[in-house]
N, C-alpha and C positions, 0 to 999 in steps of 0.2 A: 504494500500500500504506500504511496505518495502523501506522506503529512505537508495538509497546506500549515502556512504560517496564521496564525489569532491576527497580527499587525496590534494588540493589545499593547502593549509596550511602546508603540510608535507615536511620535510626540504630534500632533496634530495642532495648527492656526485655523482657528474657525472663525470666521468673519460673521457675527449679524448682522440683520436689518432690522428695522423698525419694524420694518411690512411681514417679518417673521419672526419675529418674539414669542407668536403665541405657539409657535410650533414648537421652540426652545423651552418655552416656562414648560410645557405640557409632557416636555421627556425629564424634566423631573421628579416626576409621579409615575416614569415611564409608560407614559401614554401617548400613542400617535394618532395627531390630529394633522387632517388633511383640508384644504381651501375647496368649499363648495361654492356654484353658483345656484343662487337660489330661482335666477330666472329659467336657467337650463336644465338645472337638474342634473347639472352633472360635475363629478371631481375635476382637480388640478393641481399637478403638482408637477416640479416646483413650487415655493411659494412666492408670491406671486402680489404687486400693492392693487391691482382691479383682475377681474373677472377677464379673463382671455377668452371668455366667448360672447360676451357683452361691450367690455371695456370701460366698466363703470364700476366702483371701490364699492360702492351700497349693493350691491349684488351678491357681493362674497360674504362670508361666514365659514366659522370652522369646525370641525366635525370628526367627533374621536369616530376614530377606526379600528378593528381588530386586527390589523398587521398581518393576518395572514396571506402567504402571497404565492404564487409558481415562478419559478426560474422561467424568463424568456429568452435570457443570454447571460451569458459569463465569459470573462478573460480569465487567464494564470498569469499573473503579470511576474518574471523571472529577474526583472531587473525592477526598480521603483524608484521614484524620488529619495533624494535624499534621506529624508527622515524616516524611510521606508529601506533604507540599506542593512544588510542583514535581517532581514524578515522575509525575504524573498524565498518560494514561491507562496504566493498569497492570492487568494482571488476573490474579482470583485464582480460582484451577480447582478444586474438589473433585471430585477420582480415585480411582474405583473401584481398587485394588491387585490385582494377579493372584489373594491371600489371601482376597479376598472383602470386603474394608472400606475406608472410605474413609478418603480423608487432604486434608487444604486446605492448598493451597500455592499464592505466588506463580510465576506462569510467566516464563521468559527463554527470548531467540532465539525468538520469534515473532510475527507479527503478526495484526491482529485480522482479517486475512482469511482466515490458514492455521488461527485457532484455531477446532476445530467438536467438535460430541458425538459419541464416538463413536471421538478422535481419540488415537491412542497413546503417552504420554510415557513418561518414564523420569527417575530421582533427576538433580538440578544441587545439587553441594553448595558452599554461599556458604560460607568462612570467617569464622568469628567471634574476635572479639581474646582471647578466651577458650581460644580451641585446639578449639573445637566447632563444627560448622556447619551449616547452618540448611537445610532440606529445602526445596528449591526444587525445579517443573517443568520442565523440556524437553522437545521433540516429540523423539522414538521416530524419527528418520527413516528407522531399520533394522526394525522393526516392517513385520508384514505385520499 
């Protein structure tokens, strides 16, 4: 078996917004909340200061989610940024969410043989020194 790396150790610069604060206060209590528009009736994310299907700020609202998601794609990235030197092979999985949108996150607890498309994770939330934490994947082993 192929052990990927956690990247848990890896020193991470996370830039806020305004326009997303609420999605940071909210993985405090590790909770993910995702940008609805309430005209459309539908998710968005990134997050986002108006509605990308309106283009008006009164449209949006936020909306906890249960995180559960399918693999629609993943890298092994073998080499990484610097701050990601020795932690390499590590992979990073963009997951369709039960919601309908996708989210990219680092995977933990897996290896590159268990990781496939198709494959059902669910939220791993890394503490940050900040009191916030960082949306990470894990395989779903409870998922059917």
């Amino acid at each position: 078996m192929t052990a990927l790396n956690d990247t848990l150790g890896a020193k991470r610069s996370i830039r806020h917004y305004d326009f997303s604060m609420p999605f940071w206060e909210a993985t405090r209590q590790k909770k993910l909340v995702i940008q609805y528009c309430k005209v459309t009736g539908k998710y968005q994310h990134f997050p986002r200061p108006v509605s990308i299907f309106t283009g008006r700020r009164r449209d949006i609202e936020w909306r906890e989610v249960s995180g559960k998601a399918t693999v629609f794609s993943y890298t092994i990235a073998h080499r990484g940024p610097p701050a990601f030197h020795g932690v390499e092979p590590y992979a990073v999985v963009n997951a369709t969410l039960d919601v309908g949108v996708n989210l990219i996150a680092d995977i933990v607890r897996c290896t590159a043989e268990d990781l496939k498309i198709g494959m059902k994770v669910k939220p791993y939330w890394h503490p940050l020194e900040t009191g916030e934490h960082l949306l990470m994947w894990q395989p779903d082993n409870d998922a059917r």
